[in-house]
N, C-alpha and C positions, 0 to 999 in steps of 0.2 A: 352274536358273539364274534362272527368275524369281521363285521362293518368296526365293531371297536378296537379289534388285531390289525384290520387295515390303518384306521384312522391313528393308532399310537402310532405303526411305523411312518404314517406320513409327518406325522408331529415331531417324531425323534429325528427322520431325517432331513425336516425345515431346520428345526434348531441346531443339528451341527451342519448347515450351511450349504449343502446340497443345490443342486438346481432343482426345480419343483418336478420339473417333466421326471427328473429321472427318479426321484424319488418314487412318485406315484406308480410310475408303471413297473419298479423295483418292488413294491409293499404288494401288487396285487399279486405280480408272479410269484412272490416267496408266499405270498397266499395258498395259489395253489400249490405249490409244490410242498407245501405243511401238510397242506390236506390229501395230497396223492391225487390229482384230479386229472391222469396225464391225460384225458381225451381232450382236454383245453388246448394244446401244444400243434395238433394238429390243425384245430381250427383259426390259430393265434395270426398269422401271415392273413387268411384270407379277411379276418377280421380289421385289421388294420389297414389294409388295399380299400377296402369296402367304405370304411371312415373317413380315406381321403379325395374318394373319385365324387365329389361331389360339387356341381358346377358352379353355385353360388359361391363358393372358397375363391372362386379365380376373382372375384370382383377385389376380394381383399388387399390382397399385394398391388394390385393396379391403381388403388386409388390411395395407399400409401405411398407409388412413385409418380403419382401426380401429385399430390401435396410436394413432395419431399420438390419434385422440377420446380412447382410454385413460391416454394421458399427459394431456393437457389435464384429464378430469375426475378428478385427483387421486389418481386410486389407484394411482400410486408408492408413495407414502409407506406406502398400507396393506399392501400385502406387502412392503413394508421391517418393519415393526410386525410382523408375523405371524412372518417368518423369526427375527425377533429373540427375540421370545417362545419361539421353537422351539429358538434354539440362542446367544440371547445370553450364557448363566452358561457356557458352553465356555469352556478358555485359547482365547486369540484367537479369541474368540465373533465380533467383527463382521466378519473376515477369511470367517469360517462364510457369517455373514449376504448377506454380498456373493455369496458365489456361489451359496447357495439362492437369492436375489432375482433372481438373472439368470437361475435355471431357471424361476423363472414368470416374466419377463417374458419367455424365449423365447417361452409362448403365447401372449402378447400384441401382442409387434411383429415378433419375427423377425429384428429386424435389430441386427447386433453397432455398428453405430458408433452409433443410438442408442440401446440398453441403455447404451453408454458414458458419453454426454453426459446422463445420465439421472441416471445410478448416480454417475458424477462431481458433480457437483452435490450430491446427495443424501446420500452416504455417504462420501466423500474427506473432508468438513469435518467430519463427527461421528469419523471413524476416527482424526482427528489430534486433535479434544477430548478423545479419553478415549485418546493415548498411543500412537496408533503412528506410525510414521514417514508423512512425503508421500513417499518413494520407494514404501514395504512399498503403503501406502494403497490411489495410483495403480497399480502396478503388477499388484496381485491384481485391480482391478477391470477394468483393462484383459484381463489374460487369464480371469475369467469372462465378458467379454462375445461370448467366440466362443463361446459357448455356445446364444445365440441365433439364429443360422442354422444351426445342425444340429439342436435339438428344432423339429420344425414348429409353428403356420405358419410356414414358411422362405422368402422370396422368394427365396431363389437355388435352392434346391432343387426351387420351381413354375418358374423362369426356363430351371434346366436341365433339367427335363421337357420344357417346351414346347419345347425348340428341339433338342433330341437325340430327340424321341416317345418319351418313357420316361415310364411310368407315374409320377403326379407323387402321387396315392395313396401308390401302393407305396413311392416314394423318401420321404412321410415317415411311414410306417413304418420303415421302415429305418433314418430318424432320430435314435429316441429311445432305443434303446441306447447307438449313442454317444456321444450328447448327454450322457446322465446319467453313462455312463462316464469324460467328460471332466470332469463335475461332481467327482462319488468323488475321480477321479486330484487335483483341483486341490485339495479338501478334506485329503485324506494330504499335502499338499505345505505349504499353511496349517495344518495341526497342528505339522508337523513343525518351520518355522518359527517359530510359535509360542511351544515346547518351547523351540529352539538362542534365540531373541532376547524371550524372556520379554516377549511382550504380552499385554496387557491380557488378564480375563476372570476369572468367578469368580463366586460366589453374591451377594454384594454389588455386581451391576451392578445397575443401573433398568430392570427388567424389563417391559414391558407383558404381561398376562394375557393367555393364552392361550385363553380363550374368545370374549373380548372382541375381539381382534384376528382372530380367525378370523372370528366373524361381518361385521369390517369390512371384510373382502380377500376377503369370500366371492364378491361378484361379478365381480372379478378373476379369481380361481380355477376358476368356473365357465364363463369365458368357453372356455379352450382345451377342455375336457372337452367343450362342446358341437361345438367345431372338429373335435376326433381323434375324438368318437365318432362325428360324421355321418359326417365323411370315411372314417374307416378299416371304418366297419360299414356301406358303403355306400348311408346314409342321403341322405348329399350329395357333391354334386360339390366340388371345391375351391371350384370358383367360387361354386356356391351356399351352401358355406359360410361364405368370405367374405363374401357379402349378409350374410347373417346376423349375422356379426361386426359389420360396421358397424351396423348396428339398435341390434344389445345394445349398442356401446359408445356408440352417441347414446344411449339409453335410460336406463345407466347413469350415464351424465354428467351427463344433465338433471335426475334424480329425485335423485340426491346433491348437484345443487350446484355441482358443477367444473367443469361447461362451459355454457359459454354461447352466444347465436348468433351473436356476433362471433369468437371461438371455433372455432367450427363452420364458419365460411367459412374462417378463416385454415389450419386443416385440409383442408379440402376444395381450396382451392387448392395450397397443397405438395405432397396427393398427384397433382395435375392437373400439377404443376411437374415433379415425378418420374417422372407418365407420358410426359411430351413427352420428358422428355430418354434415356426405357430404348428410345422408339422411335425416337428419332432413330441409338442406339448399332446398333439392330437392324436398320435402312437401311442402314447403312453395312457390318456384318458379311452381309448378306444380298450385296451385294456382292462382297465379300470371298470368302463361303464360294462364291460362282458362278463366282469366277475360279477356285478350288481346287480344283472340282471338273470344269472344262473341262480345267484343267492337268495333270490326274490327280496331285495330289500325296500323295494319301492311297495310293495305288497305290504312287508313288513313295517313300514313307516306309514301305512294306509289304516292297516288295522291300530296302531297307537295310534293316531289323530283320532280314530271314528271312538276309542276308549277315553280321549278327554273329552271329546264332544265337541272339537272345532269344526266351524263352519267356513267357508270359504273366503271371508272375510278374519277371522282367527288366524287361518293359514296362509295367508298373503302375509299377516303381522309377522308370525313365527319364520316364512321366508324371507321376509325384511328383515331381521337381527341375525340369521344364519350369511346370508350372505355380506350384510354388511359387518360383521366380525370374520368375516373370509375376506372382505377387500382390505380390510385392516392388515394384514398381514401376505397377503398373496398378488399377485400378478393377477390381473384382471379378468384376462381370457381366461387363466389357468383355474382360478375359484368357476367361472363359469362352468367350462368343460368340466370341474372335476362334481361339482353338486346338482346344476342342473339337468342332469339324466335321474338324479338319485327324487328330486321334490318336485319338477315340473311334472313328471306322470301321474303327482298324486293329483295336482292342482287342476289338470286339464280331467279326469276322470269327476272332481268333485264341480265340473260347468264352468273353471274360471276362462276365459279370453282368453288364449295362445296368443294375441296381437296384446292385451293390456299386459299379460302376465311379462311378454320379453321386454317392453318399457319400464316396467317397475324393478325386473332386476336389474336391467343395465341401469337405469339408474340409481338407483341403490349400490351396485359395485360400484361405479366410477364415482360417486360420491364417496367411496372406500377411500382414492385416489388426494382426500385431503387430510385422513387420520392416522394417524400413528398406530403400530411403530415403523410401517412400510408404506407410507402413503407416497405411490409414486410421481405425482404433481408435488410434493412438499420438497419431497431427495430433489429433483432435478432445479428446483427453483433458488433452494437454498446455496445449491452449489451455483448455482448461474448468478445471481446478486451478490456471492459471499457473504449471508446471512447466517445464524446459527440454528440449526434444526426447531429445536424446542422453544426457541425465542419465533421461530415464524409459524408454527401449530399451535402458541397461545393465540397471537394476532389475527390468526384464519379463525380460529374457535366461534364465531359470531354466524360467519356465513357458512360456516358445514354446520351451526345448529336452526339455521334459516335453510338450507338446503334437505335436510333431514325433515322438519316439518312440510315442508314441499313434497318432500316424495311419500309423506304417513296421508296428504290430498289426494293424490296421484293414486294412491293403494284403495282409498276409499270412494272417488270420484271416475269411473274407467271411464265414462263420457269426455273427459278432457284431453283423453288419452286416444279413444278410437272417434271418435265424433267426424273429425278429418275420411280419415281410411270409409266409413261409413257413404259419406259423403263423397266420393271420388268410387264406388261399388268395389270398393278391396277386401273388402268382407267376406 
């Protein structure tokens, strides 16, 4: 009874327009305090101290202000040039472009909504100079940019390490099969396109050289290589390799050009902007998960599963449609933080992988990331090409139901998932 007292107040104060954070940790305290539970009140402070001294979180913000330096010092444009040299004479070569460009700008930001406003910008106005539609444009770019929170650095992927203690390593390992998988999959879907709606591409496009443009994206491209190989060959911590990241991308900034020291502040403050507001989300779900776990509702969700008789495949399905109906409408981290304390202790008790369970749900929420009525890769794209909402969610509808079928693989195949991490002894 009270998971459904909590869950109305979260729903009543989503819908009159509330911040999430404060919503949540608003619904659990007026919990307690319905219920008179004042021995909560004391232990409330140290609970929340507790939820944030935890070291993997530092990698977070650091490799948000290493993307963010990497955007500012110019080298978008150059592994836009590189992919293109690699694969612009293809039928619909820059449909190609678009999604190799978001597999290396996974190493570099991590994050799908700004690969989005990145790639919008950059390659939506060249896609429709040389012929193809602002639906096709938009739409291809918006579904390669979930491509970057599942090859690492992934902040949600560190976010849900930290908070479920699951190897944040191992998780991106894990990562970059499906990453690229989802790459492939979107590649056979822009051929195919391509083929049925004859766009552009061909030996007569303006090619930039291929040695040329490597050398110009080369410190791009060495950025993540130094990311996965400290992290994965136990060279560096996340966090330390975050440090890292930011050095090389102030280094890189400075010595090419692109960034400057007004620049550099303006960077440094957004991601300062972005740490306040992932802690404020992480107060409030700290909260949240201390009422859940007084309440015993994970117990409580234990005994209904073992009453319909799912098995651990059953309940991977039933965590795939709870959270992808929470990415629908919720902030990413914030669906994560607020439900995964409540269904991952059932999953992990019932034998499922800690390492496949955190890839199936980040992917699955960041797949949230292209459906309505909050799909935050759709808001940010729309508004960056001047598109209209619901005219660029019919046009994505193709590749978030090709993305969807990917991750129902993903749920029932965990070998594609840890095979890597296996293979490298992250296990």
């Amino acid at each position: 009874m009270n998971l459904v007292l909590v869950l109305g107040f979260i729903l009543l104060g989503v819908g009159s327009g509330a911040a999430i954070a404060y919503v949540i940790g608003a619904s659990a305290i007026t919990t307690f305090w319905l219920y008179g539970d004042s021995g909560y009140w004391a232990v409330l402070p140290q609970r929340l101290f507790s939820q944030l001294d935890v070291f993997a979180f530092l990698a977070m913000p650091l490799f948000i202000f290493a993307g963010d330096l990497m955007n500012r010092g110019g080298l978008a444009s150059r592994l836009i040039d590189f992919s293109m040299s690699l694969l612009g004479r293809l039928k619909g070569g820059l449909g190609h472009v678009n999604i190799v460009t978001s597999v290396f700008f996974a190493g570099v930001s991590g994050s799908a909504v700004s690969d989005a406003a990145a790639l919008g910008n950059a390659l939506v106005p060249e896609m429709r100079r040389r012929g193809y539609s602002l639906d096709y444009a938009a739409a291809v770019t918006a579904a390669s940019s979930i491509i970057g929170p599942i090859i690492p650095p992934s902040s949600i992927l560190i976010f849900y390490g930290a908070l479920m203690e699951t190897s944040v390593t191992a998780l991106f390992a894990a990562g970059i099969v499906p990453g690229l998988l989802l790459a492939g999959v979107l590649m056979v879907m822009n051929a195919y396109f391509a083929w049925r709606h004859d766009h552009p591409g061909g030996a007569d496009m303006d090619i930039p050289p291929v040695f040329g443009s490597f050398v110009r994206a080369l410190p791009a491209l060495t950025l993540p290589v130094i990311i996965l190989g400290g992290t994965l060959f136990g060279v560096m911590t996340p966090a330390e390799a975050a440090g890292v990241a930011v050095f090389a991308a102030m280094l890189v900034g400075f010595v090419l050009g692109g960034l400057t020291l007004e620049g550099l502040k303006d960077s440094a403050t957004r991601a300062a902007v972005l740490l306040g507001a992932l802690f404020i989300i992480l107060c409030a779900i700290s909260t949240f998960s201390y009422l859940a776990a007084l309440q015993q509702w994970p117990q409580a969700i234990a005994a209904l599963i073992s009453a319909w008789g799912l098995g651990p495949l059953g309940y991977l399905m039933l965590i795939n449609v709870v959270f992808l109906v929470a990415g629908m409408a919720m902030d990413v981290k914030a669906a994560v933080a607020l439900f995964a304390p409540i269904f991952v202790p059932v999953a992990l008790a019932m034998g499922i992988d800690p390492v496949h369970l955190g890839i199936v749900i980040c992917f699955n929420i960041t797949t949230g990331l292209l459906s309505p009525p909050l799909g935050g890769v759709l808001l940010i794209l729309a508004t960056t090409v001047d598109m209209d909402y619901w005219r660029l969610i019919w046009a994505t509808l193709p590749f978030f139901l090709a993305e969807v079928v990917l991750l129902i693989v993903l749920t029932f195949i965990p070998d594609i998932s840890l095979a890597l991490p296996r293979a490298l002894g992250l296990m």
